[in-house]
C-alpha positions as a Python dict, from the first residue, in 0.01 Angstrom:
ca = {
    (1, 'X'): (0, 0, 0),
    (2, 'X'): (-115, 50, 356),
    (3, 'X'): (-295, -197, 558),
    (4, 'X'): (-619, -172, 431),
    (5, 'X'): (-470, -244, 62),
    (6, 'X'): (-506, 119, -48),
    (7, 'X'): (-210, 272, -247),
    (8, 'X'): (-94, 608, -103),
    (9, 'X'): (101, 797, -357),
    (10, 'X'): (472, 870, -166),
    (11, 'X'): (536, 1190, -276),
    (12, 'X'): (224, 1290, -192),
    (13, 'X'): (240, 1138, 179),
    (14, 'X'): (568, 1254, 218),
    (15, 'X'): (501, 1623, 170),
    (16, 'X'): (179, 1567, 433),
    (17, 'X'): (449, 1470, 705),
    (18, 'X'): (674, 1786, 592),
    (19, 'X'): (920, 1584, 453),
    (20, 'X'): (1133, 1631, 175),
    (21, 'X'): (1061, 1492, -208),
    (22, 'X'): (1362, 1504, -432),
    (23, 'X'): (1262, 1487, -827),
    (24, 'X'): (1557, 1358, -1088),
    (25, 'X'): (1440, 1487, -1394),
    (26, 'X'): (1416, 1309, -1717),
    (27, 'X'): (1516, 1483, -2044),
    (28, 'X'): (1616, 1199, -2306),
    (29, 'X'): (1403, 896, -2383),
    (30, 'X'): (1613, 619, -2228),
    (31, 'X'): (1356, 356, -2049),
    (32, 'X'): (1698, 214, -1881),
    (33, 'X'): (1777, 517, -1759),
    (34, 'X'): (1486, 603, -1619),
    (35, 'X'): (1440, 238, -1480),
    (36, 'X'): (1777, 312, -1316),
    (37, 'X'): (1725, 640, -1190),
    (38, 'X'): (1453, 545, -977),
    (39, 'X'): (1660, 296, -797),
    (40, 'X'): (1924, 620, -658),
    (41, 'X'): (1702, 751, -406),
    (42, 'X'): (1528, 979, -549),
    (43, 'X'): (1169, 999, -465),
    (44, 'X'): (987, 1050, -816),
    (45, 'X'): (1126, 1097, -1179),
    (46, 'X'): (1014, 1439, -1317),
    (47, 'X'): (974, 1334, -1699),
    (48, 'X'): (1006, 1655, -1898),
    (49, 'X'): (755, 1702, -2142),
    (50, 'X'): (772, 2067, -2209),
    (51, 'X'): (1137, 2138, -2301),
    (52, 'X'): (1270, 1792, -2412),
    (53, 'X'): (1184, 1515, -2688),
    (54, 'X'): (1006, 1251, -2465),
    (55, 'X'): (718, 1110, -2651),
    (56, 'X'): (406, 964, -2498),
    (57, 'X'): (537, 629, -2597),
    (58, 'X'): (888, 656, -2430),
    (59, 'X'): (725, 818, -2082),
    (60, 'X'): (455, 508, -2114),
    (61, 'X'): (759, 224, -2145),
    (62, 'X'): (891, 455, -1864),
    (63, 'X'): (621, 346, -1607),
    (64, 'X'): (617, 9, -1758),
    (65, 'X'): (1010, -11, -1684),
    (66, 'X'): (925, 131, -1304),
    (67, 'X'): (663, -94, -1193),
    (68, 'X'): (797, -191, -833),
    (69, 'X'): (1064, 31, -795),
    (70, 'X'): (1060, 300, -506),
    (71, 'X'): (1074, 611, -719),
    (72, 'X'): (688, 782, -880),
    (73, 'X'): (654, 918, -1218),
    (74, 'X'): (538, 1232, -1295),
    (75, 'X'): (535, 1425, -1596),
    (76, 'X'): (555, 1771, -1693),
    (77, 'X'): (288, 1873, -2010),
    (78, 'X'): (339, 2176, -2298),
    (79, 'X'): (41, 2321, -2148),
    (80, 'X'): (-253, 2369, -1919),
    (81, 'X'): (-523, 2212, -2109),
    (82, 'X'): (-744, 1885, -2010),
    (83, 'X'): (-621, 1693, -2292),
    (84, 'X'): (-206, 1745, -2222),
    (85, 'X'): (-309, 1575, -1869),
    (86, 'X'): (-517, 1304, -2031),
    (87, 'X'): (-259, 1202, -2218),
    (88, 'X'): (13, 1177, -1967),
    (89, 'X'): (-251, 1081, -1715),
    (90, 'X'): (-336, 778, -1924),
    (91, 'X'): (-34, 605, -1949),
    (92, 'X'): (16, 583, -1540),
    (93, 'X'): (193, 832, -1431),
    (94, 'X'): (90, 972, -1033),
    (95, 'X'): (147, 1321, -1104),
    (96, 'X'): (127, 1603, -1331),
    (97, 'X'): (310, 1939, -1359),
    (98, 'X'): (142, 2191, -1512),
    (99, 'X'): (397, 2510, -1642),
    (100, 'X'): (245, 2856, -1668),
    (101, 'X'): (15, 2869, -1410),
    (102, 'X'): (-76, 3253, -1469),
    (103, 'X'): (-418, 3273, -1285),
    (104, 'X'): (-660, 3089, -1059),
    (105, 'X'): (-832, 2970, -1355),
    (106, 'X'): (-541, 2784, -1510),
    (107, 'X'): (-512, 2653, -1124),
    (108, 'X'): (-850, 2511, -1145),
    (109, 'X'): (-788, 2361, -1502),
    (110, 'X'): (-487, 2160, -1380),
    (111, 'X'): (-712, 2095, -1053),
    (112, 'X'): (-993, 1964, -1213),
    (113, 'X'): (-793, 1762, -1497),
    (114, 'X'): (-661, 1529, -1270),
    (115, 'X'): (-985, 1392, -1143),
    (116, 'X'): (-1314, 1260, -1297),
    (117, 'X'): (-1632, 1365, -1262),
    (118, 'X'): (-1846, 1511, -1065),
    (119, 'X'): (-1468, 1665, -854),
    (120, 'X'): (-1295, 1704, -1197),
    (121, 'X'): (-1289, 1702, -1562),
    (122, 'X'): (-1102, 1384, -1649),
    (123, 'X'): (-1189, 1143, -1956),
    (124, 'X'): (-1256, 809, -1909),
    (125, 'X'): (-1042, 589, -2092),
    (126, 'X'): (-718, 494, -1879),
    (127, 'X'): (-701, 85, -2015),
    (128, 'X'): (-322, 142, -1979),
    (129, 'X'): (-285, 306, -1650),
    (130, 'X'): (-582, 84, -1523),
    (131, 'X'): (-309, -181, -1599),
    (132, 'X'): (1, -27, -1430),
    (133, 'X'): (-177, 150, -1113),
    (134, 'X'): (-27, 23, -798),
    (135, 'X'): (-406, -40, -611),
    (136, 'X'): (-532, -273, -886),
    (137, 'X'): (-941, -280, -929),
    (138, 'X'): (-974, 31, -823),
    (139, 'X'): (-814, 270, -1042),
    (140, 'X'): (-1061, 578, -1069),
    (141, 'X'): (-1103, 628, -726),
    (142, 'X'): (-758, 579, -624),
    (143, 'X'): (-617, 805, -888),
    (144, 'X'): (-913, 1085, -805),
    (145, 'X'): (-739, 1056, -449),
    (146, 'X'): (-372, 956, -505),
    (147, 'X'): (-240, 1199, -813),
    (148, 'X'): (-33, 1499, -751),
    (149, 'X'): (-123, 1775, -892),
    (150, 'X'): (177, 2068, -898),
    (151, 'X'): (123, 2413, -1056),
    (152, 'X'): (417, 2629, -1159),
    (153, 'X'): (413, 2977, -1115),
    (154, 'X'): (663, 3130, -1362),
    (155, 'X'): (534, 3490, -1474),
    (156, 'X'): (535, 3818, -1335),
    (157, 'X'): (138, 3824, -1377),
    (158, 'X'): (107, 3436, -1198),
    (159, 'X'): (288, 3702, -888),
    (160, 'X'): (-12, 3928, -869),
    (161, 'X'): (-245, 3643, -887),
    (162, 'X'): (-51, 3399, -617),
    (163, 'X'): (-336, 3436, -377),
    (164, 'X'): (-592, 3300, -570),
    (165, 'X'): (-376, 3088, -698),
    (166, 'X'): (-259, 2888, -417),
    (167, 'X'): (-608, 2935, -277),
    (168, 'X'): (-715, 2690, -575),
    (169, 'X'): (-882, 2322, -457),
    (170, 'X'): (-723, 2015, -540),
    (171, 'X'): (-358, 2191, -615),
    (172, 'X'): (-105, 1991, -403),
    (173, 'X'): (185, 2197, -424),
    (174, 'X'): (348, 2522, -571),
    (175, 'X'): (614, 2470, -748),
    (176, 'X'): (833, 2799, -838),
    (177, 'X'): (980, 2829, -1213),
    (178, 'X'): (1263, 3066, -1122),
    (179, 'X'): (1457, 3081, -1427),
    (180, 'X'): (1161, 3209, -1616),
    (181, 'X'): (1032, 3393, -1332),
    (182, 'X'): (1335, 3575, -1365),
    (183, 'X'): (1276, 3627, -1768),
    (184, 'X'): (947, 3760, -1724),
    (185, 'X'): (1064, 3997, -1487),
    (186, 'X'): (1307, 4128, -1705),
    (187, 'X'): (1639, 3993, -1561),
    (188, 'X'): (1775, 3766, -1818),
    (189, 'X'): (1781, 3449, -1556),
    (190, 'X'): (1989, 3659, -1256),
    (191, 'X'): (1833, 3529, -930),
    (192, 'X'): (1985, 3706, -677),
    (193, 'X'): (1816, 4010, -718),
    (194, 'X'): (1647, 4166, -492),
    (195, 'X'): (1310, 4193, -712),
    (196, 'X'): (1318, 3763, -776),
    (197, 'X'): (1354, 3750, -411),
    (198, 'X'): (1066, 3966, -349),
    (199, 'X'): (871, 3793, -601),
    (200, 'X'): (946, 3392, -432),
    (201, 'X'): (916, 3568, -87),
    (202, 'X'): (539, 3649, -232),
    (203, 'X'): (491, 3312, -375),
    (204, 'X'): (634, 3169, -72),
    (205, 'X'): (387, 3336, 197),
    (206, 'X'): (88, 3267, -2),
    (207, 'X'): (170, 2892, -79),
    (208, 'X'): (226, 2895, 331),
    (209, 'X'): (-127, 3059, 383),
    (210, 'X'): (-331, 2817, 172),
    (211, 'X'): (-123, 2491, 271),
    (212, 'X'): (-9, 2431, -39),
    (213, 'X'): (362, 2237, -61),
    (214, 'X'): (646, 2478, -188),
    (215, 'X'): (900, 2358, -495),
    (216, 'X'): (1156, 2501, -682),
    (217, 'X'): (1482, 2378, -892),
    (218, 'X'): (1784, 2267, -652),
    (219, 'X'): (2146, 2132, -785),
    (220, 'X'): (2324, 2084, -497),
    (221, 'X'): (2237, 1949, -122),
    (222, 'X'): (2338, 2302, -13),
    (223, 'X'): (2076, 2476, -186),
    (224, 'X'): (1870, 2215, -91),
    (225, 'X'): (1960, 2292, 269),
    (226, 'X'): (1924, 2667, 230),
    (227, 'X'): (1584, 2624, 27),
    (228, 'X'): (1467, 2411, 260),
    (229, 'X'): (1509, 2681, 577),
    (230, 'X'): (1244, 2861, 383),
    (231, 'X'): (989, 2621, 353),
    (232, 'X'): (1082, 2411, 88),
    (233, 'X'): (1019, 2069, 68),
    (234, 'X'): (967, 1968, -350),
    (235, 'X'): (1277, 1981, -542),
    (236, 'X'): (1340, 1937, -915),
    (237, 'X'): (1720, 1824, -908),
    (238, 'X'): (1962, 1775, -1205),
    (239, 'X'): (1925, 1628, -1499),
    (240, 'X'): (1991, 1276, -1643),
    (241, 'X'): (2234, 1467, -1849),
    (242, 'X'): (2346, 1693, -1552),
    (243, 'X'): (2434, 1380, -1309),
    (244, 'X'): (2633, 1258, -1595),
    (245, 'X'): (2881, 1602, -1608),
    (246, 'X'): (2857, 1586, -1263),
    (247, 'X'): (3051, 1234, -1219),
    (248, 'X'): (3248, 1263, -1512),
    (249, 'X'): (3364, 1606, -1318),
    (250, 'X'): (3421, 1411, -955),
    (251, 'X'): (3606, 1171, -1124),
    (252, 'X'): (3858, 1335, -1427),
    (253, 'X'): (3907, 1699, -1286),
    (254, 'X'): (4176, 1523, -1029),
    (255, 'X'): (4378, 1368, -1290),
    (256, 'X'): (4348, 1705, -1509),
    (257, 'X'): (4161, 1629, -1751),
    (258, 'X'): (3882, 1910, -1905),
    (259, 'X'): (3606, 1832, -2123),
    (260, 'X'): (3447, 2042, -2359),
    (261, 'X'): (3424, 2396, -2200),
    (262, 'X'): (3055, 2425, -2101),
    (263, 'X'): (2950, 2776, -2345),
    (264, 'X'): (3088, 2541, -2629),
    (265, 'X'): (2938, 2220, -2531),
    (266, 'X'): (2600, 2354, -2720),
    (267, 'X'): (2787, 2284, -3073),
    (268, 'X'): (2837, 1925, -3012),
}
């Protein structure tokens, strides 16, 4: 809250000032963990919606389980459609990530999704985020003002289109899929060549242009570093999962013992 009792969403402010956001994303549907993970610093929990088995009930016990606690949760839908961010939407979360964002008029969709009328497309409805907002009696207008909206560009095509893209109204930040980026333009996930670079150097300048904030995927502090040289400032970071290899790693490779080799870990 700030002085005058509005709620100012953190991520959100944060990337105003040119600050740094750091995302922990959220792939299984513990409420504890989730509850836990926002405690470590992290600024928001990016609850994975697309590629994992998080239901709407699990990511709504998810902001119940957060109330209070310095991190913001945001969720990533399937799809760009007005009724993937309705659903998220109404269970409290205070931000959406929309995958696929191919064209301006996907851009617009995920714009105008995340507000009500006459600025957006929204359904009324939101009894249980109405309950869980952080600026209580005021919900529409707050959330018309405080939700981050985050498009990811991912294709080859979304490439060609960037300008319009980023050019879109109400899109908060562009947030770079570079694993499938590197798919759709035909290198198998590689990122270090020189076509992916030529493609995020694209993405990059017109993000830049339109003053949209720049993301991408991060696993360490030095890419964070590096990424953050070229005008990077939203970060998806590890997994629930991925913390957990990590500090089982820190703490068994020095007495020699190996887990599960990682191509084999698939079959278990």
């Amino acid at each position: 809250m700030d002085n005058s009792g509005s709620w100012t969403n953190p991520v959100r402010a944060r990337l105003a000032a040119g600050h740094p956001v750091f995302g922990v994303t959220v792939t299984t549907p513990s409420v504890e963990a989730a509850a836990h993970l926002t405690t470590l610093g992290f600024h928001f929990l990016w609850v994975e919606m697309e590629h994992s088995p998080v239901t709407l009930e699990s990511l709504r016990l998810m902001v119940l389980a957060t109330r209070g606690l310095p991190a913001a949760v945001f969720a990533r839908v399937p799809a760009i459609e007005l009724w993937t961010a309705k659903r998220v939407l109404d269970q409290g979360v205070s931000g959406v990530i929309f995958p696929f964002t191919s064209n301006a008029e996907k851009a617009a969709v995920a714009a105008a999704a995340c507000r009500y009328p006459p600025a957006g497309r929204r359904g009324s409805g939101a009894g249980a985020a109405v309950r869980t907002w952080p600026e209580p009696g005021n919900y529409y207008d707050s959330a018309d003002r405080e939700v981050a909206t985050i498009c990811v560009v991912e294709e080859a095509r979304a490439v060609e289109e960037i300008e319009d893209i980023a050019a879109t109204p109400g899109v908060d930040a562009i947030f770079i899929g570079t694993s499938d980026l590197s798919f759709s333009l035909g290198l198998r996930g590689r990122q270090d060549d020189p076509a992916h670079e030529r493609a995020v150097e694209r993405i990059v300048d017109a993000a830049r242009r339109h003053g949209k904030a720049l993301g991408r995927p991060a696993k360490n502090a030095e890419q964070v570093r590096r990424f953050m040289e070229q005008g990077f400032l939203l970060f998806q970071m590890p997994t629930e999962i991925g913390l957990m290899e990590m500090g089982a790693r820190q703490l068994l490779d020095p007495l020699g013992i190996g887990g599960i080799p990682a191509d084999q870990r698939a079959m278990y």
